[in-house]
C-alpha positions, 0 to 999 in steps of 0.5 A: 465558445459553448465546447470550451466551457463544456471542455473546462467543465470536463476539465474540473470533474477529471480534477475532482475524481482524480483528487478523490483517486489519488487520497483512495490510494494514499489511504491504502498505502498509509494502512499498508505501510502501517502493517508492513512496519508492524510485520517487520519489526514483529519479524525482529522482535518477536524470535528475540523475545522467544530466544530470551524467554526461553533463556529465562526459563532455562536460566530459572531452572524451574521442574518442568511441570511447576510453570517453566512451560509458560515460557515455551509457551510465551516463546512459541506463541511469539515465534509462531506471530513473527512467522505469520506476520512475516508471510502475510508481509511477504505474501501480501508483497507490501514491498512491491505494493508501497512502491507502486502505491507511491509512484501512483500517487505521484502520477496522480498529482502530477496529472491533477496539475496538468489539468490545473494547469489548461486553465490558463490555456486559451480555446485553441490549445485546451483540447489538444492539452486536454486530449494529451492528459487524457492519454496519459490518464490512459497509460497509467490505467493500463500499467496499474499494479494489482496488489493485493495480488489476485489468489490463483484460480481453484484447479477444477 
């Protein structure tokens, strides 16, 4: 009786830190995709903007040297932003990162039930359920995604 209630107790600490896992992980992925929607819509925006300012500027037939250069000023600072953006986005590969972040979470929770589930089982299936959940708990580690991805090494 005593390696049931030890097993059970087992049970709910895995529950507690798979729970405290799976809202790290969904904390990470709202930030993400929080910077991924401002990188795109910045990668849209911002050549648009460049394009009509310079336009504007071209279309008021200002002298060069009486504040027409404000707008090349304007248009390449937003060109250079939607350049950066883009390549931090691309580079960062939130694409790749947001869909492993998602199908983490998912399996988080689907092994939190599982182990909520075993509740309910009797002394004599809750090892071999829990030693199954276990194994599955082990196979998501060993397919975890490293994103960010790690910077080369330094050539040395």
């Amino acid at each position: 009786m005593s390696s049931t209630v030890e097993m059970r107790d087992f049970v709910r600490g895995r529950i507690e830190r798979l729970a405290r896992e799976e809202r790290g992980v969904r904390s990470k992925l709202i930030w993400f995709r929080a910077f991924s929607q401002v990188a795109v819509a910045a990668g849209v925006a911002f050549p648009i903007l460049a394009g009509s300012t310079l336009l504007a500027g071209a279309a008021s037939a200002l002298p060069v040297g009486s504040g027409g250069s404000l707008w090349g000023a304007v248009s390449g600072g937003l060109a250079l932003a939607a350049g950066l953006m883009t390549g931090l986005h691309k580079g960062l590969k939130c694409e790749a990162y947001q869909a492993e972040s998602r199908r983490t979470v998912h399996a988080l929770r689907s092994l939190i039930e599982d182990f909520e589930a075993t509740s309910v089982l009797n002394a004599d299936e809750l090892g071999p359920a829990v030693m199954a959940l276990e194994a599955r708990r082990r196979e998501l580690r060993l397919d975890a995604f490293e994103v960010p991805p790690a910077l080369p090494a330094a050539a040395g």
